[in-house]
C-alpha positions in Angstrom: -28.4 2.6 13.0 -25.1 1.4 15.1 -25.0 -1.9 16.6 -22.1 -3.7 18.4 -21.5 -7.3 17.9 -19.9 -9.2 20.8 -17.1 -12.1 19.7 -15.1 -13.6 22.4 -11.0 -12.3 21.4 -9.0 -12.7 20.2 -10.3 -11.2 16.8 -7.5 -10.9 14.1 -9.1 -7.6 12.2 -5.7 -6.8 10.4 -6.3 -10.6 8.5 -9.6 -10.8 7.8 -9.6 -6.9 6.3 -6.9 -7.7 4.5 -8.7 -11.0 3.0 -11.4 -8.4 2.2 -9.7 -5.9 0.7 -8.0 -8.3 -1.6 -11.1 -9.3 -3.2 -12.9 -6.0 -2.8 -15.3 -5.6 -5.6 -15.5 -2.1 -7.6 -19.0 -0.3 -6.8 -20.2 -2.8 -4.3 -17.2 -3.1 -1.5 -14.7 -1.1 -0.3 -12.0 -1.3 2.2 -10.6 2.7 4.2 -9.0 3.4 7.4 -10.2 -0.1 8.9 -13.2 0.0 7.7 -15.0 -2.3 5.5 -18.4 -1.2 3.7 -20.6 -2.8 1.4 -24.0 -2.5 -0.5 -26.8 -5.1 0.2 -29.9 -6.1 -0.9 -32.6 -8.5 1.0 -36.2 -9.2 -0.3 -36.0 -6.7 -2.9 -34.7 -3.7 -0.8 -31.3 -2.0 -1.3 -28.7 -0.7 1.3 -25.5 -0.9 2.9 -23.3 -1.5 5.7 -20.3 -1.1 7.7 -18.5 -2.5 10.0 -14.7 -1.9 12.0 -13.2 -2.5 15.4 -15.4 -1.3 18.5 -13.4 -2.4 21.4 -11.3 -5.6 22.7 -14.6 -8.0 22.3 -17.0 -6.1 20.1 -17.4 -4.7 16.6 -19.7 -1.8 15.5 -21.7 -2.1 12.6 -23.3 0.9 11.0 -26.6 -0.1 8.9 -28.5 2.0 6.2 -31.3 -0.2 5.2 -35.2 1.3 4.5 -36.7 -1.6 6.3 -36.1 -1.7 9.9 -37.8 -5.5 10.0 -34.4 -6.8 8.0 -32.0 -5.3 11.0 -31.9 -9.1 12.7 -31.5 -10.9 9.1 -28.7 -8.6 8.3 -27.3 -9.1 12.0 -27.3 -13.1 11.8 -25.5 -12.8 8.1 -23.0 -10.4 9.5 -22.2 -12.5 12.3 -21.8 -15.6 9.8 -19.5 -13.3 7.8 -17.2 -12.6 10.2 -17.3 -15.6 11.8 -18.3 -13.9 15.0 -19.4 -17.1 17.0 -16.6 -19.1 16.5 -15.8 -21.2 19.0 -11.7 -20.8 18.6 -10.3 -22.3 22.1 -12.0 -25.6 21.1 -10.3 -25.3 17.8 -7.5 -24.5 18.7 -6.9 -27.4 21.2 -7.5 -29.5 18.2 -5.4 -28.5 15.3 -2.2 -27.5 17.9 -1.7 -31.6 18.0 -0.1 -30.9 15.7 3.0 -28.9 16.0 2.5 -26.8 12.7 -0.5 -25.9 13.5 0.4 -25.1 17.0 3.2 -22.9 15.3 0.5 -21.0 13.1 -1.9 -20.4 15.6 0.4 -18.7 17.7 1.1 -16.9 15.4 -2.5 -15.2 14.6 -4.6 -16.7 17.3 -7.3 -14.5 16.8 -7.4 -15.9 12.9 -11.3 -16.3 11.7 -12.6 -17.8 8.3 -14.3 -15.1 6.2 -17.5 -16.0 5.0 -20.0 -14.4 2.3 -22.9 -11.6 2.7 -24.8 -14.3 0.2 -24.7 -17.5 -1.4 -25.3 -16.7 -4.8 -22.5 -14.2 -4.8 -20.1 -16.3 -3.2 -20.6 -19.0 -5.5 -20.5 -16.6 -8.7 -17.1 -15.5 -7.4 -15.8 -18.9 -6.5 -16.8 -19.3 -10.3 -15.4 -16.6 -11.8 -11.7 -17.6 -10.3 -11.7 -21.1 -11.7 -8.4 -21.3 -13.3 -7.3 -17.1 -13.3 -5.9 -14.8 -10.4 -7.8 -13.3 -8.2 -6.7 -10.1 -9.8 -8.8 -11.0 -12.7 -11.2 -12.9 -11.4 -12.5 -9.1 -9.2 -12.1 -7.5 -12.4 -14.7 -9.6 -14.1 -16.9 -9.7 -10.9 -16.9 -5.8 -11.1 -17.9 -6.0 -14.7 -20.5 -8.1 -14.0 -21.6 -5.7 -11.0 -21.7 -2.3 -13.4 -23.8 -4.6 -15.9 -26.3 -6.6 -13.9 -26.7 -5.2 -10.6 -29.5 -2.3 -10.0 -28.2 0.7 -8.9 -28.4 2.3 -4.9 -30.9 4.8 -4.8 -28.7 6.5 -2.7 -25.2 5.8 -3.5 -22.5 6.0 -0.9 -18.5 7.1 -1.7 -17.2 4.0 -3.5 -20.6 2.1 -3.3 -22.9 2.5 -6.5 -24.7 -1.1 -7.2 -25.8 -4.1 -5.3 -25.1 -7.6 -6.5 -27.1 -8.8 -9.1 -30.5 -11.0 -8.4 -30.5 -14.8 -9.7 -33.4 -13.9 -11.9 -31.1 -11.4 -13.7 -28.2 -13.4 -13.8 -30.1 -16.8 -15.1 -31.0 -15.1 -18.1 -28.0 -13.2 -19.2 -25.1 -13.8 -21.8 -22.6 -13.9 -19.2 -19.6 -14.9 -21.7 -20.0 -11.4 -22.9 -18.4 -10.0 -20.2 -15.0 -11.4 -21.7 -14.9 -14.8 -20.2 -15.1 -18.5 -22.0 -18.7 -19.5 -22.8 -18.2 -22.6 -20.8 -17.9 -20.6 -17.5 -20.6 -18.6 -18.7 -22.9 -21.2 -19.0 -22.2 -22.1 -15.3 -22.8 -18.8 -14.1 -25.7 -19.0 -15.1 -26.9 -22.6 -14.5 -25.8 -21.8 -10.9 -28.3 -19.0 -10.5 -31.1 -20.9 -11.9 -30.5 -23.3 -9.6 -30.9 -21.1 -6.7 -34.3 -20.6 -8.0 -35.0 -24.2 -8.7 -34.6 -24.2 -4.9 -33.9 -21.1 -3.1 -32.1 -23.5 0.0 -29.1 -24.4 -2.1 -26.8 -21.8 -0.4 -28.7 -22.3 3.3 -26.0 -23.1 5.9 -26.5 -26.0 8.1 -28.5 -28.1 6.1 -27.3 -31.4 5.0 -25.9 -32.7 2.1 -24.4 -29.3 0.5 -21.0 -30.3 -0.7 -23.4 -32.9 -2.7 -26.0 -30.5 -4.1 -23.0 -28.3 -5.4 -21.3 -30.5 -7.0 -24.4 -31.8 -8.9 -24.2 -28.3 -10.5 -23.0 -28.0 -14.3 -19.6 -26.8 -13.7 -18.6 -27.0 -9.8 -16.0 -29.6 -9.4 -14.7 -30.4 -5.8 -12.6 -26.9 -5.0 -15.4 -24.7 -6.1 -18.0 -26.7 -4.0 -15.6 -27.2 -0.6 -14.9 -23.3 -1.1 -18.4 -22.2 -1.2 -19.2 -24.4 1.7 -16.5 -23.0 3.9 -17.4 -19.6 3.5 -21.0 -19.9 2.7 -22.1 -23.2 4.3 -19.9 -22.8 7.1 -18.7 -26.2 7.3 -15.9 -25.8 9.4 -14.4 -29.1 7.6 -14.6 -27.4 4.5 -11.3 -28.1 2.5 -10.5 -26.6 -1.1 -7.8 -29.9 -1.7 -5.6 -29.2 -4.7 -5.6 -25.7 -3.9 -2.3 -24.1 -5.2 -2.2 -21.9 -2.7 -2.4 -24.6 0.3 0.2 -26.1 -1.4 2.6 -24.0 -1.3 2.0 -22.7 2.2 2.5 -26.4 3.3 5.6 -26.6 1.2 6.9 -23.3 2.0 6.6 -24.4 5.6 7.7 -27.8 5.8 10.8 -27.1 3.3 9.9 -29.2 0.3 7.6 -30.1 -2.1 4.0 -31.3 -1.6 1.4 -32.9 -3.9 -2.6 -32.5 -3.3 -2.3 -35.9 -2.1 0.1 -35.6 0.6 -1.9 -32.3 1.7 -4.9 -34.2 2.3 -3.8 -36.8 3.9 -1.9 -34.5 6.1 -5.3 -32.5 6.5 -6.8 -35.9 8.3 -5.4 -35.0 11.0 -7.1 -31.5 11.0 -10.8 -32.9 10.7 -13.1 -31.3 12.3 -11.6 -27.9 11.5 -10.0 -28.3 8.2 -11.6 -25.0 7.4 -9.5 -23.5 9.9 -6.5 -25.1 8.9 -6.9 -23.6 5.5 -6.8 -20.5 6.6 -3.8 -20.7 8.9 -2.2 -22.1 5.9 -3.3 -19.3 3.6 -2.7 -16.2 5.6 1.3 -17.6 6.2 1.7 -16.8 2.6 1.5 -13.4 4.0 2.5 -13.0 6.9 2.4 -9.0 6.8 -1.3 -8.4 6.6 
């Protein structure tokens, strides 16, 4: 099935590819040609999607799914993943008060926030990178893919498993994988949690930030990250982030602590999110 999903332009592809490809994970993502496929799984039924430029104002998904009933689920989560209703003149008008942001957004001014096919996946990533590369930390999520996640039925080239269930990850030795038993243990916690109440991840509902970071495990990064590209709270702002740092540094020609970012970030609210990823994508300016 081929769908096209309307955005109002601009729609920086190039960036949000290259976000994608950067974290690509071995047998359930991959990134060809400008195209970006995946495998999914909803209610208990596995398939796959992809997805690349259409036109000016649209992209084209491709879905292979056995249950034709998921097609407007999978829709409204491929829309939140590619941030396709974003409302970027209104934020725009905001952050170019100020005059770095003005810079950045002309720039890329068809920039979007990349968000997450699922909650519990995005947070078991988010995990995973506490304190390594992100190198490492798709390594280990690939491992943890081959181990735990049931295998397509019908696989496609580069796409063999889907993402493992909470059930299955709740109950596993997850420090086996080659990771500290601490981290492990969060992993795990976090995907009971889920079932504990299957609304932790849901965007729009209040108090996230809060529920996270009542989770063994999450401090304040790991929460704001899942709720920017999970939650979709556009305010979402990974503070202390080394890599916000240094953008801001990098741009303003000196040094910056965490605290002088977030005060500086103030000025950004309610679209901190968006600042974050202006910030992030100058530290590579080529993609």
């Amino acid at each position: 099935m081929n769908l096209l999903l309307a955005y109002e332009p601009p729609y920086d592809w190039p960036a949000m590819l290259g976000f994608l490809s950067a974290r690509a994970i071995t047998g359930l993502e991959t990134v060809s040609d400008g195209v970006y496929a995946r495998s999914i799984g909803l209610h208990g039924v596995h398939g796959w999607f992809s997805i690349q430029p259409a036109s000016s104002n649209a992209l084209e998904l491709t879905v292979e799914f056995p249950d034709p009933g998921a097609v407007p689920e999978i829709v409204a989560r491929v829309r939140r993943m590619f941030d396709l209703d974003a409302d970027l003149s209104a934020t725009h008008r905001h952050l170019a008060l100020d005059p770095l942001m003005a810079r950045l957004i002309a720039e890329r001014p068809g920039l979007r926030i990349p968000g997450a096919w699922d909650g519990l996946e995005l947070a078991i990533r988010a995990v995973l990178g506490q304190q390594i590369t992100v190198v490492a930390a798709i390594k280990l999520a690939g491992k943890l893919v081959a181990e735990y996640g049931a295998p397509l039925a019908q696989p496609l080239s580069g796409l063999s498993h889907v993402f493992p269930t909470a059930d299955v990850l709740a109950g596993a030795d997850l420090a086996a994988l080659g990771m500290p038993k601490s981290r492990g243990r969060t992993l795990s916690g976090v995907a009971q949690a889920l079932l504990d109440d299957p609304r932790l991840f849901e965007s729009g509902r209040e108090g996230g930030v809060a529920r996270l970071l009542a989770l063994h495990g999450i401090g304040d990064w790991t929460a704001q990250y899942i709720a920017l590209r999970q939650l979709r709270e556009m305010d979402g702002f990974p503070n202390g982030d080394v890599g916000l740092i240094n953008a801001l540094a990098a741009l303003e020609g000196g040094p910056v602590t965490a605290k002088q970012l977030l005060a500086r970030a103030d000025a950004w609210r309610p679209y901190r999110g968006y600042a974050a990823q202006l910030l992030w994508t100058s530290l590579s300016r080529s993609d």
